[in-house]
C-alpha positions as YAML, in Angstrom:
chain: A
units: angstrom
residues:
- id: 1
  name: UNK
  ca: [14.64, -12.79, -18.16]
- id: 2
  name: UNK
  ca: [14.07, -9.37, -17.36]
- id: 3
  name: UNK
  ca: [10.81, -8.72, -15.40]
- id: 4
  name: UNK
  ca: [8.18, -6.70, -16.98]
- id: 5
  name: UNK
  ca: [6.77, -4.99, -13.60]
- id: 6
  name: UNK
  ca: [10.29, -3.61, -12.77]
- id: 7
  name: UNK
  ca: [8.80, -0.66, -15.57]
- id: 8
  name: UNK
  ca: [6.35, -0.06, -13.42]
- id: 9
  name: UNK
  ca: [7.97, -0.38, -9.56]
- id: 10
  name: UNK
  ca: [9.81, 2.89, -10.80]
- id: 11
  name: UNK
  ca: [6.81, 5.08, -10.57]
- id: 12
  name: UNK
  ca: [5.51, 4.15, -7.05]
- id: 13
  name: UNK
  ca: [8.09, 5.74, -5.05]
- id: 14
  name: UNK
  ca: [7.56, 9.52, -7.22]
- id: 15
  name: UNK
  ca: [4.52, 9.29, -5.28]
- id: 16
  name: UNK
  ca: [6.11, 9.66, -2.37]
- id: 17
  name: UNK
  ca: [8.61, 12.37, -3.73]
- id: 18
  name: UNK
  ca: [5.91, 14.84, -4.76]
- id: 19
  name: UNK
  ca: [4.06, 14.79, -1.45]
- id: 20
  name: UNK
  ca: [7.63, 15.22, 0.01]
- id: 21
  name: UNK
  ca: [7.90, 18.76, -1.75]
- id: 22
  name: UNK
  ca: [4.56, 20.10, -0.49]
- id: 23
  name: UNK
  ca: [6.36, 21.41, 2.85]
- id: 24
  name: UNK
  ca: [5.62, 24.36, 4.89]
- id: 25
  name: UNK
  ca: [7.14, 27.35, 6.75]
- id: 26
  name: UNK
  ca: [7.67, 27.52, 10.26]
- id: 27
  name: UNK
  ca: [5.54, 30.27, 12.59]
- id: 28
  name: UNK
  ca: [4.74, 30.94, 15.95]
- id: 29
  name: UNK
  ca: [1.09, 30.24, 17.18]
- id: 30
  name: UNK
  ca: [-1.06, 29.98, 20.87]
- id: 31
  name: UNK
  ca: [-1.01, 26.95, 22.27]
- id: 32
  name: UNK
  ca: [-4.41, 27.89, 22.74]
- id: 33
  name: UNK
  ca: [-5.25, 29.09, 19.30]
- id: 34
  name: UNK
  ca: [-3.50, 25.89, 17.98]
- id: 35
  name: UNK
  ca: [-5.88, 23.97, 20.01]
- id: 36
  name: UNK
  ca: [-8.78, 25.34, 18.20]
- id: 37
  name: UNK
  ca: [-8.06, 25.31, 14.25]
- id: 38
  name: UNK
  ca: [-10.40, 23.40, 12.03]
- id: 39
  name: UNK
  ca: [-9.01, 21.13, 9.58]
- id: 40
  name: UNK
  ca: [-9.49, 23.90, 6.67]
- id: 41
  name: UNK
  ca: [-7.80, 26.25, 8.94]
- id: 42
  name: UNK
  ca: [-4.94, 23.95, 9.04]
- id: 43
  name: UNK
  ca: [-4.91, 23.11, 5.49]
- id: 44
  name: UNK
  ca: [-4.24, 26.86, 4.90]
- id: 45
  name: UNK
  ca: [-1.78, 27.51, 6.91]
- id: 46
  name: UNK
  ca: [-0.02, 24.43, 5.20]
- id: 47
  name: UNK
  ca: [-0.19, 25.85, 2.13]
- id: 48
  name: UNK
  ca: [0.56, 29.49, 3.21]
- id: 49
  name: UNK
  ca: [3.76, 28.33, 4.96]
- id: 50
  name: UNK
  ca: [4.53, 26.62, 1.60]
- id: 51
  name: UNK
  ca: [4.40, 29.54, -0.61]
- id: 52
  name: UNK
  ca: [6.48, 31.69, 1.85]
- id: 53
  name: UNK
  ca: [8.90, 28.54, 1.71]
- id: 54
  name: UNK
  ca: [8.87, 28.70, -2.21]
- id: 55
  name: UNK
  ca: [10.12, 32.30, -1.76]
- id: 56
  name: UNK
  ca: [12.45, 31.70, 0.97]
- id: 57
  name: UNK
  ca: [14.44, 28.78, -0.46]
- id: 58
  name: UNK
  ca: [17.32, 29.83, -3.53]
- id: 59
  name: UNK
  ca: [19.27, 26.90, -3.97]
- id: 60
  name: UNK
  ca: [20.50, 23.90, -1.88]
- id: 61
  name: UNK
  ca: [22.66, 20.90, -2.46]
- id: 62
  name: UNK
  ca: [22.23, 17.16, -0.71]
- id: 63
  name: UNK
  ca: [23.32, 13.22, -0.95]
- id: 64
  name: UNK
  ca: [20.65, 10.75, -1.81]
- id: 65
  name: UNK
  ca: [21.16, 6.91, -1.23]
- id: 66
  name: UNK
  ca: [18.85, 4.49, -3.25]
- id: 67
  name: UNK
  ca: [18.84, 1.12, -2.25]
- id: 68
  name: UNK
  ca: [16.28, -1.71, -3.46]
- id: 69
  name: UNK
  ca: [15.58, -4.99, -2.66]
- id: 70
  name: UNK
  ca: [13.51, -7.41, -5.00]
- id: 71
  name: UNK
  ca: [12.37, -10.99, -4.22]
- id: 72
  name: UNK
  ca: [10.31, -13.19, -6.37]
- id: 73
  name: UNK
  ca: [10.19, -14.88, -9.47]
- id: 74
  name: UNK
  ca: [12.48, -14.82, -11.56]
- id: 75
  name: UNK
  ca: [15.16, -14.23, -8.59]
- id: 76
  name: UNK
  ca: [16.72, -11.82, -6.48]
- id: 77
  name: UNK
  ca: [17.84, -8.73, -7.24]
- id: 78
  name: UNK
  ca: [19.12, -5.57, -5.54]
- id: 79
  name: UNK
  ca: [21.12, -2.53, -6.10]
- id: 80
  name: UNK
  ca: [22.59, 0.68, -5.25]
- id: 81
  name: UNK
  ca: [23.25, 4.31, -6.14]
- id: 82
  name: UNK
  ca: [24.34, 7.34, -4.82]
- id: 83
  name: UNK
  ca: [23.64, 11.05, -6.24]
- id: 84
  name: UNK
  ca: [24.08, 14.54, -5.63]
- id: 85
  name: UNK
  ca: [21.25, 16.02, -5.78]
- id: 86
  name: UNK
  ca: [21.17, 20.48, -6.80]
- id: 87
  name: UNK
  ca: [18.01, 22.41, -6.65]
- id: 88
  name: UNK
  ca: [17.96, 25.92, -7.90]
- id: 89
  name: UNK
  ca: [14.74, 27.94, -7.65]
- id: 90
  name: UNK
  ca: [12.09, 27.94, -8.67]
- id: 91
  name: UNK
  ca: [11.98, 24.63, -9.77]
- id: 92
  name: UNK
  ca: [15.37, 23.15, -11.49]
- id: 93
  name: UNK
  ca: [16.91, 20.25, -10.56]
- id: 94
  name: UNK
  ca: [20.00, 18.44, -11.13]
- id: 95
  name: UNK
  ca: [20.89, 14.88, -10.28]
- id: 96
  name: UNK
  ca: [24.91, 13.58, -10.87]
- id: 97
  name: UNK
  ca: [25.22, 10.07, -10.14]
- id: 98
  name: UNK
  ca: [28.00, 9.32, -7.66]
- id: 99
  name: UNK
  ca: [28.32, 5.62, -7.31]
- id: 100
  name: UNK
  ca: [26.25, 2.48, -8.37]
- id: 101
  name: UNK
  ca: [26.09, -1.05, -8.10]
- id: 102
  name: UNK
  ca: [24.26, -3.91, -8.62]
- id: 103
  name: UNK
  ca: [21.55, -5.03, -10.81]
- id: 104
  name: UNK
  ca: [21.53, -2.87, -13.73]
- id: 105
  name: UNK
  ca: [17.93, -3.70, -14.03]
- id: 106
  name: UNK
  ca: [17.43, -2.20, -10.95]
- id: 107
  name: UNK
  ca: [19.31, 1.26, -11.47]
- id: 108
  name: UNK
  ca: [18.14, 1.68, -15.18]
- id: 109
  name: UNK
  ca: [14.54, 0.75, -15.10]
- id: 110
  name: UNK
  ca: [13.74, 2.37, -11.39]
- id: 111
  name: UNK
  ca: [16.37, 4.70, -10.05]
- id: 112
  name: UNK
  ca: [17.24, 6.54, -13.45]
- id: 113
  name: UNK
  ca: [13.49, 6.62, -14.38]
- id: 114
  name: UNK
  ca: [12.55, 7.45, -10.63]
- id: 115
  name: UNK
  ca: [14.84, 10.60, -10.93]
- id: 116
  name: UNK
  ca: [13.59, 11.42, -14.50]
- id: 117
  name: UNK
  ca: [10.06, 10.92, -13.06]
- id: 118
  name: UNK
  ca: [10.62, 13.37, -9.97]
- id: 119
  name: UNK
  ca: [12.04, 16.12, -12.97]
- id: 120
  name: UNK
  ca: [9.01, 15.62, -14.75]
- id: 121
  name: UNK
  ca: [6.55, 16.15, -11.31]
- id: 122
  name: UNK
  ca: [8.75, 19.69, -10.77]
- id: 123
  name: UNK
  ca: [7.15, 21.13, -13.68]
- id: 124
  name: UNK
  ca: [5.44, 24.10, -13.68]
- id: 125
  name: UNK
  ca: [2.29, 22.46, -14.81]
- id: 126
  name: UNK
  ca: [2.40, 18.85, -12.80]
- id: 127
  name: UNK
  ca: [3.23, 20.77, -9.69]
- id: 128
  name: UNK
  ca: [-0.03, 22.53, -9.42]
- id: 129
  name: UNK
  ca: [-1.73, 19.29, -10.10]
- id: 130
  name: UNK
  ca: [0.02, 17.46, -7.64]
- id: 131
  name: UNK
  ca: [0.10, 19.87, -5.00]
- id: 132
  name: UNK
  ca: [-1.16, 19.43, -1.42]
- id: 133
  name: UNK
  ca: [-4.35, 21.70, -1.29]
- id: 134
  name: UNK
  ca: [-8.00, 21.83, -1.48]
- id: 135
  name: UNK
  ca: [-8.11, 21.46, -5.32]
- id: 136
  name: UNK
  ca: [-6.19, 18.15, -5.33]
- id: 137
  name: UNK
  ca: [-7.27, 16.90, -1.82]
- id: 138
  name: UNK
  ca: [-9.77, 16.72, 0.55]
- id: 139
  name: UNK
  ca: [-8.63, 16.43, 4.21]
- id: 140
  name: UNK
  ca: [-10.27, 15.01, 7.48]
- id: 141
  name: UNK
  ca: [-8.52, 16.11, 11.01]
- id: 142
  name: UNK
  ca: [-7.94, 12.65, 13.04]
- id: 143
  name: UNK
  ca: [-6.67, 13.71, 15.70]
- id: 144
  name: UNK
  ca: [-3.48, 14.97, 17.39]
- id: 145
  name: UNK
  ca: [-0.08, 13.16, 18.85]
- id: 146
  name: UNK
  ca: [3.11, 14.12, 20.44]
- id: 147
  name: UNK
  ca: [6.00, 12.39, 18.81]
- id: 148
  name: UNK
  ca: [9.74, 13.21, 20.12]
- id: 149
  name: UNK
  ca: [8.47, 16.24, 21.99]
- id: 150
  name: UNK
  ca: [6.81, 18.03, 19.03]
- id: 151
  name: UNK
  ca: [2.56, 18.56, 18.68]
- id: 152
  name: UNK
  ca: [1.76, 17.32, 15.61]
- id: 153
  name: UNK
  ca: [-1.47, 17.12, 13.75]
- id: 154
  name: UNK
  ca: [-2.86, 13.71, 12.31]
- id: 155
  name: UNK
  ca: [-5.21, 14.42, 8.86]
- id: 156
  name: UNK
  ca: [-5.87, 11.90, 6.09]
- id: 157
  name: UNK
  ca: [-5.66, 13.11, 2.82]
- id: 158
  name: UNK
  ca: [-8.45, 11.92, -0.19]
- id: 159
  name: UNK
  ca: [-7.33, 12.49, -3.69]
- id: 160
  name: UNK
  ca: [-9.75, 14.04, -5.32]
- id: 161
  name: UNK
  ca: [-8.53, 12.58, -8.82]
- id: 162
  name: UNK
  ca: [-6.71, 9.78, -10.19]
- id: 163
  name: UNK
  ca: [-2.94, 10.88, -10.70]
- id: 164
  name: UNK
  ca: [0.15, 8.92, -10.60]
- id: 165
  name: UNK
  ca: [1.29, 11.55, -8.49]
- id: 166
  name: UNK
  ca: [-0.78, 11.72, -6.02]
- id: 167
  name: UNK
  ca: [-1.72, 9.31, -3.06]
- id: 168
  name: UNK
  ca: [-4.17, 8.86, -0.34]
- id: 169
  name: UNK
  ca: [-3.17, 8.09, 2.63]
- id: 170
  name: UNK
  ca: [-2.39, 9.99, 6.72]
- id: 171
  name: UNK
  ca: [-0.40, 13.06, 7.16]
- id: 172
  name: UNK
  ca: [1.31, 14.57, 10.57]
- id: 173
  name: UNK
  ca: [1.89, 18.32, 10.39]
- id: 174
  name: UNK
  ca: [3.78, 20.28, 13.20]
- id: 175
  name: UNK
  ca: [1.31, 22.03, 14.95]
- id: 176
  name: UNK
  ca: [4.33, 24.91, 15.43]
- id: 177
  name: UNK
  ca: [5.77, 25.22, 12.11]
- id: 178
  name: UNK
  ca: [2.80, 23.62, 9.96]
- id: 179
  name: UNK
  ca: [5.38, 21.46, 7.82]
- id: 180
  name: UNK
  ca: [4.64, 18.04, 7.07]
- id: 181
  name: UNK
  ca: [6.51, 15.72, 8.92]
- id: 182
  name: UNK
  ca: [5.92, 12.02, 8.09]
- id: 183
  name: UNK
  ca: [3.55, 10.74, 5.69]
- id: 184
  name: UNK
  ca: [1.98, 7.36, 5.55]
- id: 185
  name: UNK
  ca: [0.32, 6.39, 1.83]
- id: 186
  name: UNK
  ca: [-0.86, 4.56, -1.16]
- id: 187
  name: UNK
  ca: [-0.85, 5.74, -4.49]
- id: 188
  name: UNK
  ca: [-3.90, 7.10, -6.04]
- id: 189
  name: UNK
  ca: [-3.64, 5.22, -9.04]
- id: 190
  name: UNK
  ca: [-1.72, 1.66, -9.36]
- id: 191
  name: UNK
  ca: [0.99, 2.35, -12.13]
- id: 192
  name: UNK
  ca: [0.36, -1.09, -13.29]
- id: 193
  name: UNK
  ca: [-1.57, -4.23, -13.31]
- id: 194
  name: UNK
  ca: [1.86, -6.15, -12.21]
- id: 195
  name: UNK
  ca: [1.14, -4.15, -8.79]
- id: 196
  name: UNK
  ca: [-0.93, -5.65, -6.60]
- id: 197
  name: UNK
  ca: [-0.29, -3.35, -3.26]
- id: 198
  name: UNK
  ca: [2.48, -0.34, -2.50]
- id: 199
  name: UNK
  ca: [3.01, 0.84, 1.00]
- id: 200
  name: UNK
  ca: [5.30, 4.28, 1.58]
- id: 201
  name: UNK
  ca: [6.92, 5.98, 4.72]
- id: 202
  name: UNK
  ca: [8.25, 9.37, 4.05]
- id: 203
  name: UNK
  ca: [10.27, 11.32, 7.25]
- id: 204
  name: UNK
  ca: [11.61, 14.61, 7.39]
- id: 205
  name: UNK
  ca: [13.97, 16.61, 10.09]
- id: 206
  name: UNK
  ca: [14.24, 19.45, 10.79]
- id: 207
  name: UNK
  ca: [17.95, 21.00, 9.45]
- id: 208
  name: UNK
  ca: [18.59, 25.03, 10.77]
- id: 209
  name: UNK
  ca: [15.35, 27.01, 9.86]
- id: 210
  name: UNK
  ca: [14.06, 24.21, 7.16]
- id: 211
  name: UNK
  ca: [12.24, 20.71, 7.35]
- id: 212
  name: UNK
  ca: [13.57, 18.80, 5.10]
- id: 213
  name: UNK
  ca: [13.20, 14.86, 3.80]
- id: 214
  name: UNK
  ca: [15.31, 12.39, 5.34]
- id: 215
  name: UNK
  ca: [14.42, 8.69, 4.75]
- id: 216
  name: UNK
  ca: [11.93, 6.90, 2.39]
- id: 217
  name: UNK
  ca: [10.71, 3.36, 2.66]
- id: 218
  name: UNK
  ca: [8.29, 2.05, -0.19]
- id: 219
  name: UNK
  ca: [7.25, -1.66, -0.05]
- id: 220
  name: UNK
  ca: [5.48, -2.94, -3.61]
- id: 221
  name: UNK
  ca: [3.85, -6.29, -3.80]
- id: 222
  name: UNK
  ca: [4.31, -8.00, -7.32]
- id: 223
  name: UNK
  ca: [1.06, -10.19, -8.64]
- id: 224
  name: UNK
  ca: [3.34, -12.85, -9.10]
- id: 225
  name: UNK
  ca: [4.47, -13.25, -5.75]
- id: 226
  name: UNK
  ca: [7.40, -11.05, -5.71]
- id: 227
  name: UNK
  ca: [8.19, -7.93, -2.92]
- id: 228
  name: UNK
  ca: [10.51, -4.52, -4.38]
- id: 229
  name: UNK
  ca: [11.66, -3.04, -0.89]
- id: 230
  name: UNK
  ca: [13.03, 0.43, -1.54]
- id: 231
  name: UNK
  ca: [14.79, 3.08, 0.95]
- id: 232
  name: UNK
  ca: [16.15, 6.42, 0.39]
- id: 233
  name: UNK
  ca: [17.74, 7.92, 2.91]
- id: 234
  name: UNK
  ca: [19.06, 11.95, 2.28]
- id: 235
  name: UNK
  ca: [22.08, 13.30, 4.19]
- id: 236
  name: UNK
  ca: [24.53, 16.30, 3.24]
- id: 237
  name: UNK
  ca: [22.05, 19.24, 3.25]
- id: 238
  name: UNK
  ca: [23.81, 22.42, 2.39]
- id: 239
  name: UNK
  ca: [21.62, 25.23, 2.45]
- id: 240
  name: UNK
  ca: [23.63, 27.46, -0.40]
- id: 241
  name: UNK
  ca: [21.00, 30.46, -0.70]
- id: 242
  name: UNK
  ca: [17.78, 31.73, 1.16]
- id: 243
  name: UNK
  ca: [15.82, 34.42, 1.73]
- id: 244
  name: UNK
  ca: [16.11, 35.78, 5.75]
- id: 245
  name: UNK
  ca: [12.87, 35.02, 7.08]
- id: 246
  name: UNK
  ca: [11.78, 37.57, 9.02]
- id: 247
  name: UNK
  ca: [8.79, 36.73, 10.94]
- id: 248
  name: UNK
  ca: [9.22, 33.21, 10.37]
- id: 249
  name: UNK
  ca: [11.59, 30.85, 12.60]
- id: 250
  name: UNK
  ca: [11.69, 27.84, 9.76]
- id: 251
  name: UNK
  ca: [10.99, 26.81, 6.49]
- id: 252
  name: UNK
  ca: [10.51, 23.92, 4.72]
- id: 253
  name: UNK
  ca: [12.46, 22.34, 1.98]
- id: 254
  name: UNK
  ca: [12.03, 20.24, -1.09]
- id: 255
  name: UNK
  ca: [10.41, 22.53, -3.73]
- id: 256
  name: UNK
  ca: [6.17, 21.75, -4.06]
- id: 257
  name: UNK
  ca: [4.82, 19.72, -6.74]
...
C-alpha cells in the first residue's frame, strides 16, 4: 500500500526553496554603522540587495541531488535523483532529470511534485506573496554571531499569513553582504493533517560574487509514527550570464519568490 501522506511530504521542503530565493547583494558597510542598524534597517537592505541581485543575475546552470529517507508504517522507503537545474531571468526555470533510483513513490509523489511545486512558487504572482519583506513578514533582531569568520545577523521571521510557502522560523544574514545565509524553520501552514511536525535547515556559500544554496535538510514527522528525512545538496554552479556589479562586491543567487 501506497501511503497517503507521501502527497503531502512533497510540499514541506518548497518551503524551504522559496525562502532560499529571497537572497541579497553583497555591499560594503562600517563596522561601526553595521553595529548600529535596527532590525527594519536591516530588513531593507535585505531586500534592496535582492532587487539589485534580480538585475544582476542572467542565467546560471547547477546539479541538484535529492535524497529521502522514510521510516514507518507501512515500511521503508528511500530514493534518489539527480537534475540539472537552468534558470534564465527573470524567472524561468528548467529541471532535466539526470539519474534516479529507488522508490518510485518517492520520486513521483515528492521529488517530481517538489520541482513542479518550486515552478509554481517562481511565478510572477506567488513570488511577491512569498517574498521575504515587511508585507509577508514581520522580523525581530535576536542578536548577532560570528560563524566561520563572517558577522552575521540572527532575526526571526513571523509570517504574517498562512501560506504553504511561507514559514516561520530564525534567519542569519551577513552583516557584509546582507544575504541570507542559513535558515532554520517551520512551515506556516501544515500541508496536511498526516503531518504532525517538519523541521528544515537551508545553507548557502558563497560561489565568486554570489551566495548561493548549497545543502537542504527537512525532517517531517508522520501521525502514524513514521519520519521522511530529506537532503538536497547543490554543486556545479556555473554562473553563464550577469550583470558587472559595479559598486557591489557580491550578489546573491536563486531568483526571489
Amino acid at each position: 500500500m501506497r501511503p497517503r501522506f507521501l502527497r503531502c511530504i512533497s510540499f514541506v521542503p518548497v518551503i524551504v526553496l522559496v525562502c532560499a530565493m529571497c537572497l541579497s547583494a553583497q555591499q560594503q558597510s562600517p563596522a561601526q554603522d553595521r553595529e548600529s542598524l535596527t532590525v527594519e534597517q536591516i530588513v531593507q537592505r535585505l531586500i534592496e540587495r535582492n532587487r539589485q541581485r534580480a538585475e544582476a543575475l542572467k542565467a546560471y546552470t547547477s546539479t541538484r541531488t535529492y535524497h529521502l529517507l522514510y521510516t514507518g508504517f507501512p515500511g521503508k522507503r528511500e530514493a534518489e535523483m539527480t537534475v540539472e537545474a537552468r534558470f534564465e531571468a527573470p524567472n524561468a526555470k528548467r529541471f532535466k532529470v539526470i539519474s534516479q533510483s529507488g522508490s518510485s513513490s518517492i520520486i513521483n509523489r515528492v521529488f517530481k511534485k517538489l520541482l513542479e511545486s518550486e515552478q509554481e512558487a517562481s511565478e510572477d504572482e506567488n513570488r511577491a506573496r512569498t517574498a521575504l519583506n515587511g508585507e509577508n513578514y514581520s522580523f525581530e533582531l535576536v542578536g548577532r554571531e560570528t560563524k566561520e569568520g563572517r558577522d552575521l545577523y540572527v532575526l526571526r521571521a513571523i509570517p504574517k499569513v498562512s501560506n504553504k510557502f511561507l514559514y516561520r522560523g530564525t534567519i542569519w544574514v551577513d552583516a557584509e553582504d546582507f544575504a541570507v545565509v542559513q535558515i532554520e524553520a517551520q512551515p506556516a501552514k501544515k500541508p496536511s493533517f498526516w503531518i504532525s511536525k517538519t523541521n528544515v535547515r537551508h545553507r548557502y556559500a558563497k560561489f565568486g560574487d554570489f551566495w548561493l544554496p548549497s545543502e537542504n535538510h527537512s525532517t517531517t514527522d508522520v501521525r502514524i509514527g513514521g519520519a521522511a528525512k530529506l537532503t538536497i545538496t547543490y554543486t556545479g554552479y556555473k554562473i553563464s550570464s550577469a550583470t558587472a556589479s559595479t559598486g557591489v562586491g557580491g550578489l546573491s543567487a536563486e531568483p526571489t519568490q
